[in-house]
N, C-alpha and C positions, 0 to 999 in steps of 0.2 A: 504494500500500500504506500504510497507516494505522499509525503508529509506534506502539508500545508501551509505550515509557520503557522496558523489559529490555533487558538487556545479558549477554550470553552470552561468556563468556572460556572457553578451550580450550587449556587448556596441553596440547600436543602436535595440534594439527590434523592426524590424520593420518586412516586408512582409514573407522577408525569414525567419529569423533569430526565427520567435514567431512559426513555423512549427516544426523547431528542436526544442525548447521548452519545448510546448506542448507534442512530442514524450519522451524527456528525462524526463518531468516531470510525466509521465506514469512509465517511468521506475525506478522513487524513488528517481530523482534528485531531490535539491532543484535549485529551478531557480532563476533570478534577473538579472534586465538591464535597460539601460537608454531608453531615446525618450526627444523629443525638448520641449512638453510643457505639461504642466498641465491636458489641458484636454487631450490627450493621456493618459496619464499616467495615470487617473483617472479610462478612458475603461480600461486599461490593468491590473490594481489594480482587477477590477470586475472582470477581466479571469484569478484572481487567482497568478498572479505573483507582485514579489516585483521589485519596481519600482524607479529610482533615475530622478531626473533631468539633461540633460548635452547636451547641443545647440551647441555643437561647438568651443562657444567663452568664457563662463565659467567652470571651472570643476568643480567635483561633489565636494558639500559642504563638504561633509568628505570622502574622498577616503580611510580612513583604514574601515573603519563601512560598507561600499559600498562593496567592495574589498575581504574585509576578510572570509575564507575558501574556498575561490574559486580552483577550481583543474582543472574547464575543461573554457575556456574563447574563446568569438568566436568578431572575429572584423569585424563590418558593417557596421562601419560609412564612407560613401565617404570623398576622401582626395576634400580638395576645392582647391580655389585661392595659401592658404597661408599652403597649405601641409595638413597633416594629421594629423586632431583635436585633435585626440584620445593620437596620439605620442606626439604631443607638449603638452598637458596636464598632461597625465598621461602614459608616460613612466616609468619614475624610480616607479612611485608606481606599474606597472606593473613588472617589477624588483623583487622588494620586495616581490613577490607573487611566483618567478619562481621556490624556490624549494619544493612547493609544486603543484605543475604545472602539469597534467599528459598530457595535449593537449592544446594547443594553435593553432586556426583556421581562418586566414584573408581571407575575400572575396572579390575578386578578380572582375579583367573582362580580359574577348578574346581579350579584346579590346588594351592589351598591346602586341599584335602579328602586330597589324597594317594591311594594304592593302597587302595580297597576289592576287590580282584580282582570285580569285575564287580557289585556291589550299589549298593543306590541309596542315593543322597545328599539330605539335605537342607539348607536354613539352619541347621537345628538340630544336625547332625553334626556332632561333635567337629574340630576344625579340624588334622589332622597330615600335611602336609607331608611328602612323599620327595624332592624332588627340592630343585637350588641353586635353581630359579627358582622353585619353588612355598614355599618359606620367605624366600626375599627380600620376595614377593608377601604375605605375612602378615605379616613384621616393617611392611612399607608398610602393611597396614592399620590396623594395631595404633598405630603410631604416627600416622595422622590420626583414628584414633576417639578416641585420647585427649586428641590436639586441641582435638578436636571438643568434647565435655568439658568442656574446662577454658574455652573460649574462644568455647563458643554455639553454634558452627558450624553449619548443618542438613545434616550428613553422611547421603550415603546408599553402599552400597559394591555393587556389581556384579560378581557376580562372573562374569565368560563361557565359554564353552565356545570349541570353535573353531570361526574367525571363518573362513567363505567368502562370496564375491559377485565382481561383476564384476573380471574379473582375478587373481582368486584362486579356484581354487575344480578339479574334478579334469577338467572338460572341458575346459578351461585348459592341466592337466598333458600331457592325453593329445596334445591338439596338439603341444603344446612338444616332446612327447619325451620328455617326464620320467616319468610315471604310473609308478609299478610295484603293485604287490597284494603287499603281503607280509602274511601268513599269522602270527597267534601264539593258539593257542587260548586260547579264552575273553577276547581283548580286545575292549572294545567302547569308542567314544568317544560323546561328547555333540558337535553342534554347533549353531551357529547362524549364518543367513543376516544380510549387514549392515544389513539394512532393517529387519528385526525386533529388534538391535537400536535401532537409533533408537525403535523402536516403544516401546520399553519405556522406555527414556529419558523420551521424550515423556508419554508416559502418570503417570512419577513425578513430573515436573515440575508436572505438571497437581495434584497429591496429592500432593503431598512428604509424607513418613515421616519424620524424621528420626529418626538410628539405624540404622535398616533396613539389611538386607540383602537380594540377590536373586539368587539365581541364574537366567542368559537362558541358554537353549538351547532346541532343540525337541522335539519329544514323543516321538523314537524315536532314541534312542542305537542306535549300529549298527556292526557290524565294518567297518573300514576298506577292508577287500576288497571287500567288496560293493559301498561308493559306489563305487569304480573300478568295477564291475562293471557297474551301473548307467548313469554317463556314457558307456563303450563300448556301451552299447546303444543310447542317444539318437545318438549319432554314427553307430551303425552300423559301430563297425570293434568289430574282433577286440578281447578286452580281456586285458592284458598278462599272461603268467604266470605263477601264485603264486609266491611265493619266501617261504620257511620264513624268521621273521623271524631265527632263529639263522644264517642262512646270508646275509641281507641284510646290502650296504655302504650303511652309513648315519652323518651326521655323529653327532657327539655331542647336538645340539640335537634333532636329528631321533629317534636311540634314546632321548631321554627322556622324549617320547612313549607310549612305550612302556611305559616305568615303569609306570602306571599305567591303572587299569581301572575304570569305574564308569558307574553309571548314573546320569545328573543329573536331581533330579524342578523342575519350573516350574510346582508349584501355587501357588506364592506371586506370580508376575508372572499368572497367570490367574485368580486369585480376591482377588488385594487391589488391584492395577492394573486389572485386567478387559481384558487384553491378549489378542486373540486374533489367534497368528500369521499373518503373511502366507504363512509358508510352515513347517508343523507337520513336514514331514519335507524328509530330504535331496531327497526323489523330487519333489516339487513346485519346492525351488529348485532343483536345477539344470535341470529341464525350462524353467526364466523365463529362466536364464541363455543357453541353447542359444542361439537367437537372438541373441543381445549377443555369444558367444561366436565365431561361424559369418559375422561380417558384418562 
């Protein structure tokens, strides 16, 4: 494989972020990125990438050694309680990095559009938050765009819907035992398969924007009962229940979900990326998963 000179850094290597990876390190990037403990990082060592420690509350033991020749950098650590890890840590060393910077990528959520009770959304949609995590998600963007700003950056921010793929995803659930259908009129979610991200990823990398923003999801937001509904039919069992979502036990994480309704439009990753999903609805990904799932 024929090296690059790019250098791919991935604060948080986790579900999404190890798929873009994988693909750029095909393409002759060298890669590297954090995860919270040891043995993560151990598996992730074994699949070939370099690997730092950084939980949140510590930062990386040497941020110039970590850091250094990085040109494409992708941020994926969720902001918590006390803001966003990544910036109270390692800002300015992120600074230090920015003129040789060719893309810089924060992942995002839909979640900072808030309850539209079921209408559609776009980049240009006034940005307001219901929920603790969908304003945390905002104050985090808010503060690396102005970063970005003030210090060069080539910000670009992503904002995702919800994330299914191998191991994650409702023919997963239904094996597990977990699956339920709960039923709340008129909720419909946005998701998106994890290849399709990368796809999108990929694709900005290629055409950086800086600035930009994008919302990934695929092209048929859908009541949550249905996709159950749907994997119990590739499986061929019975599908779970309904349960009226007033009458559903559900964590707090889980009903806040719920909060919110809308529909997410991906004109902008289809006609400025020129991204065209691997998988445009839930009914194509989980039918690729079935197999990964069943074996």
């Amino acid at each position: 494989m024929k090296e690059t000179g790019k250098r791919l850094f991935c604060f948080g290597l986790g579900f999404s972020a190890e798929v873009l990876a994988r693909r750029l390190r095909e393409r002759g990037f060298a890669v590297a990125g954090t995860c919270r403990s040891e043995e993560k990082a151990a598996a992730l060592i074994a699949r070939g990438f370099e690997m730092h420690l950084f939980d949140g509350e510590r930062p990386l033991a040497d941020p110039a050694a970590a850091l250094g020749g990085t040109t494409h950098l992708l941020l994926s650590v969720p902001p918590g309680e006390a803001g966003d890890p990544v910036f109270a840590a390692h800002a300015r060393d992120i600074v230090a990095l920015a003129p040789g910077l060719d893309w810089v990528g924060y992942l995002s959520t839909t979640g900072v559009y808030g309850d539209r009770g079921g209408d559609r959304v776009t980049e240009e949609t006034p940005l307001a938050p219901s929920t603790e995590r969908g304003r945390r998600r905002l104050a985090a963007e808010e503060a690396w765009a102005k970063l970005a700003a003030e210090a060069g950056l080539p910000l670009h921010i992503f904002r995702l819907a919800g994330i299914y793929g191998p191991g994650r995803n409702q023919i997963r659930s239904l094996l597990d035992g977990t699956a339920k259908r709960i039923v709340k009129e008129g909720q419909v979610f946005s998701r998106i398969h994890v290849d399709d991200i990368a796809a999108v990823l990929e694709a900005s990398i290629a055409q950086p924007n800086p600035g930009a923003a994008y919302n990934v999801c695929d092209d048929e937001p859908a009541p949550p009962q249905e996709v159950v509904a749907y994997a119990a039919s590739l499986l061929g069992c019975a599908a779970p229940p309904e349960i009226a979502f007033e009458k559903a036990e559900l964590s707090p994480m889980a009903r806040s979900f719920y909060a919110e309704s809308k529909r997410v439009s991906n004109r902008r990753i289809r006609e400025e990326l020129g991204v065209a999903l691997k998988y445009p609805t839930y009914r194509e990904g989980l039918a690729a998963l079935l197999e990964i799932e069943t074996n």
